[in-house]
Backbone as a chain_set.jsonl record, in Angstrom:
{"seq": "XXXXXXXXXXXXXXXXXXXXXXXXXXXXXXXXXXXXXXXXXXXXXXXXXXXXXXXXXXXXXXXXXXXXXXXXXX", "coords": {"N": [[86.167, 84.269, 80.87], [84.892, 86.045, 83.476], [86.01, 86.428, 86.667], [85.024, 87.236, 90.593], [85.867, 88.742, 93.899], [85.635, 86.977, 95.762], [85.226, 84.147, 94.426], [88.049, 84.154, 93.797], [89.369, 84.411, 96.494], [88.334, 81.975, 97.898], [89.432, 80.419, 96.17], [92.026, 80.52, 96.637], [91.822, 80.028, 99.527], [90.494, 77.772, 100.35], [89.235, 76.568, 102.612], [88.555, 78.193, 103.749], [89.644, 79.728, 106.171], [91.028, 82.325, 106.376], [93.926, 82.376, 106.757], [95.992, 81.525, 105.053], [96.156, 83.11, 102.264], [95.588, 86.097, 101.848], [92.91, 88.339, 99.936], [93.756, 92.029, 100.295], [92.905, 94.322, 98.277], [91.164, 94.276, 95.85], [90.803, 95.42, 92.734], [89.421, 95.851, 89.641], [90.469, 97.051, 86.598], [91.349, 99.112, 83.349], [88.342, 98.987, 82.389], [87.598, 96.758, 83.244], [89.032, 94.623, 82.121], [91.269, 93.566, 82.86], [92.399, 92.612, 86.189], [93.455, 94.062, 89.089], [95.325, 92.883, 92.433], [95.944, 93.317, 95.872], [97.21, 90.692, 97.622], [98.283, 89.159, 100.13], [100.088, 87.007, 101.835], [100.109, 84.399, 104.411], [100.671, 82.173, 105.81], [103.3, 79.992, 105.888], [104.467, 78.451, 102.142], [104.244, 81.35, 101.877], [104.152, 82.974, 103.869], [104.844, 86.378, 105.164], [105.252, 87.518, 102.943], [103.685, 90.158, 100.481], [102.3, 91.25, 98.108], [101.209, 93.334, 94.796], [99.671, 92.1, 91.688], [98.902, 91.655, 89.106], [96.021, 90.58, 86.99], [94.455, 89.248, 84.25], [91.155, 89.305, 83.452], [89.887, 87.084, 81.903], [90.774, 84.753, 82.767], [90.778, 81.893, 84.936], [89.217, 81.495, 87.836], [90.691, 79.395, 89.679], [93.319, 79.811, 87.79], [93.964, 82.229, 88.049], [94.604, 82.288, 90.953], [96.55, 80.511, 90.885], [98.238, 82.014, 89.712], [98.949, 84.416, 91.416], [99.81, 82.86, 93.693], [102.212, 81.888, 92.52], [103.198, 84.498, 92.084], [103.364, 85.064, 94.886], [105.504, 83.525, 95.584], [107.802, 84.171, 94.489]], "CA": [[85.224, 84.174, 81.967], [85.377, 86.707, 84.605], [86.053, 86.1, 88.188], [84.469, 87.813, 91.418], [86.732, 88.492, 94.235], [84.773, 85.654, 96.706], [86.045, 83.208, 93.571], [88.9, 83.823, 93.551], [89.471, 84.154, 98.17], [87.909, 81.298, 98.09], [90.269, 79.419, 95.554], [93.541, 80.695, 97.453], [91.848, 79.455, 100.797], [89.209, 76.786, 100.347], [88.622, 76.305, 104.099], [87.757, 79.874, 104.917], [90.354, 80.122, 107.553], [91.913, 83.437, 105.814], [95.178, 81.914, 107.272], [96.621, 81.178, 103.81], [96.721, 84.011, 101.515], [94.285, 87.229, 102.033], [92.981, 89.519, 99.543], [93.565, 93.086, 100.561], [92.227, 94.772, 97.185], [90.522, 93.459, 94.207], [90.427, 96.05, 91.841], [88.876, 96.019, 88.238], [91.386, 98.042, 85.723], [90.953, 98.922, 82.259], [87.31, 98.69, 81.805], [87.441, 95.397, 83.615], [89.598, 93.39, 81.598], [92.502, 93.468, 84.241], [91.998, 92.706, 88.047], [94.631, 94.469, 90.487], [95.037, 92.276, 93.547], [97.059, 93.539, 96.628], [97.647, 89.729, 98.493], [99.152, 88.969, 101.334], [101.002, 85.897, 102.587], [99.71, 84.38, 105.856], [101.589, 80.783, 106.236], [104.235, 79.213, 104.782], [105.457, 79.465, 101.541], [104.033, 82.745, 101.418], [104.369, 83.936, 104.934], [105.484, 87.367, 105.56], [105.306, 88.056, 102.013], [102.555, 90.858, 99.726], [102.297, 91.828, 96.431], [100.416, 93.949, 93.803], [99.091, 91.734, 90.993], [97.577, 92.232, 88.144], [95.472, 89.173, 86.706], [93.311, 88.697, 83.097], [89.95, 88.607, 83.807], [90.166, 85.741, 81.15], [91.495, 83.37, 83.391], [89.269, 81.372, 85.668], [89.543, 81.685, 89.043], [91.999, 78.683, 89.561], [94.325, 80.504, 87.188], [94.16, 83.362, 88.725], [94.926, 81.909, 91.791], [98.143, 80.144, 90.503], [98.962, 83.658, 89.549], [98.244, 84.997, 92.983], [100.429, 82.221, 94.334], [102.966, 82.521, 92.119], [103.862, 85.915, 92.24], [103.781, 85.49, 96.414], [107.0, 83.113, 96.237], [109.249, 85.1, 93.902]], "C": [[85.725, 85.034, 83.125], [85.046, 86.059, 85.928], [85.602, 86.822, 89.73], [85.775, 87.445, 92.388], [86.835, 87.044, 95.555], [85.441, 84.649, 95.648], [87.252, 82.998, 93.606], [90.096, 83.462, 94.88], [88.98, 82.735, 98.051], [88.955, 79.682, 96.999], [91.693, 79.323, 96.046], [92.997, 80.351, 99.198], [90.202, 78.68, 100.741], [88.828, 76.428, 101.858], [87.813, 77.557, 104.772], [88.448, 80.132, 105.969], [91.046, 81.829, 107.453], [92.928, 83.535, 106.839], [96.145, 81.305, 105.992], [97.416, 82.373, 103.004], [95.302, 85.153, 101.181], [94.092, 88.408, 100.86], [92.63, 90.793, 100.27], [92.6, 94.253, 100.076], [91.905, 94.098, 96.239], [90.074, 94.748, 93.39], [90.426, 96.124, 90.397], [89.998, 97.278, 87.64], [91.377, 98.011, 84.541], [89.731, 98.49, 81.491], [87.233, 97.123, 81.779], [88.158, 93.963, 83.162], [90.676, 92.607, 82.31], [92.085, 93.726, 85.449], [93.699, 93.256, 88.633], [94.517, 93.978, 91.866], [95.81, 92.883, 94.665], [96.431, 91.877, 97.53], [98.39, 89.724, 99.38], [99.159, 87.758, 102.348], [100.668, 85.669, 103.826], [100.303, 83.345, 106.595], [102.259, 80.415, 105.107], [103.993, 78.695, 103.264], [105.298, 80.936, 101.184], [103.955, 83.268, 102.263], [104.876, 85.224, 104.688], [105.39, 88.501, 104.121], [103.746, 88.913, 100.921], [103.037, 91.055, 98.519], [100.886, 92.485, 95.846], [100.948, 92.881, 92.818], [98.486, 91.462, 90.237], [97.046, 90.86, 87.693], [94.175, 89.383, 85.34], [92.38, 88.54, 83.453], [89.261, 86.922, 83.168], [90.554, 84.572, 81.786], [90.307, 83.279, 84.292], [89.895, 81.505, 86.795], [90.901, 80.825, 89.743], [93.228, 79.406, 89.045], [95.056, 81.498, 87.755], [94.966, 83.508, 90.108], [96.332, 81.487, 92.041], [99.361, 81.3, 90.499], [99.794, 84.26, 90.579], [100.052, 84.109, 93.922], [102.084, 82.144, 93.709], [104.155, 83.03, 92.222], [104.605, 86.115, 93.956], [105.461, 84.379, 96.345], [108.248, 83.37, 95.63], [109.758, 85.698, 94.97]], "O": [[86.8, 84.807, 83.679], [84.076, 85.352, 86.199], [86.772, 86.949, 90.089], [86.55, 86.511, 92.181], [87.798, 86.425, 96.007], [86.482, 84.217, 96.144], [87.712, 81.863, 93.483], [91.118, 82.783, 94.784], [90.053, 82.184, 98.3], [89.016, 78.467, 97.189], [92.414, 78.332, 95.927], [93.859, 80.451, 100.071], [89.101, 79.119, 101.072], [87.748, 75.843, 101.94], [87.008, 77.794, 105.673], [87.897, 80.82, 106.828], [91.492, 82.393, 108.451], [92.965, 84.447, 107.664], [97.072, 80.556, 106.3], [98.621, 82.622, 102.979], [94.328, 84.964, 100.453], [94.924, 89.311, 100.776], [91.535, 90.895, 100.823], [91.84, 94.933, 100.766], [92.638, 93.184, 95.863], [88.882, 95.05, 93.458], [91.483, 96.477, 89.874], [90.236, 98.294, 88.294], [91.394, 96.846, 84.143], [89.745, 97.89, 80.416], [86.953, 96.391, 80.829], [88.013, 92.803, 83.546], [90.89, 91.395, 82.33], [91.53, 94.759, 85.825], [94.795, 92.719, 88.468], [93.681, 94.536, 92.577], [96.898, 93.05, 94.114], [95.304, 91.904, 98.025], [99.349, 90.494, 99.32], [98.462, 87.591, 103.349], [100.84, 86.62, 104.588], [100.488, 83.443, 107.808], [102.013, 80.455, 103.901], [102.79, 78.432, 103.243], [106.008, 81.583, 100.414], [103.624, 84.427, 102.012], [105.569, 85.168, 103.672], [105.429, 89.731, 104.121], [102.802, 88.163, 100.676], [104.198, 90.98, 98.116], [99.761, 92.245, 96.285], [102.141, 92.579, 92.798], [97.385, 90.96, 90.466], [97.73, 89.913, 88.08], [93.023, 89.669, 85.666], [92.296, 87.444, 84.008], [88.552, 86.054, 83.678], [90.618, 83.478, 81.225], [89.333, 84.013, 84.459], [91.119, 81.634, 86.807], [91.889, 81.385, 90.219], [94.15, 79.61, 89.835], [96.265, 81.652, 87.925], [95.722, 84.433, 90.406], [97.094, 81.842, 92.941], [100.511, 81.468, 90.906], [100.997, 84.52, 90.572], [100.994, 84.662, 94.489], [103.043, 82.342, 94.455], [105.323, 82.663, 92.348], [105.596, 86.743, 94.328], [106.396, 84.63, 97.105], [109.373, 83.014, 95.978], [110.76, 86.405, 94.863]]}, "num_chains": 1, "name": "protein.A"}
């Protein structure tokens, strides 16, 4: 099931404050099967911190999200 990038902003900050964790880019790769995210860390545990991301379109937005979140506290 693919994910839109509103699905998946919206699963890394369910309030809408984009004070959590912001997508920068959402880009489609490989004839859509792979999303490229650039994120970026806005409060604690992911303050200060960005990343590039790649993410399965296969995964559901939740997933994706986990991903997302993740990747920001390595």
């Amino acid at each position: 099931m693919a994910f839109t990038e509103s699905q998946l902003q919206a699963q890394l900050d369910p309030a809408n404050t984009l004070r959590t964790i912001v997508i920068e880019t959402f880009q489609p790769l490989l004839g859509g099967t792979i999303t490229e995210v650039y994120a970026i860390g806005v409060v604690a545990p992911y303050a200060g911190r960005s990343r590039w991301v790649q993410v399965a379109q296969s995964n559901t937005p939740a997933q994706a999200a986990t991903i997302i979140q993740n990747k920001l506290r390595e």
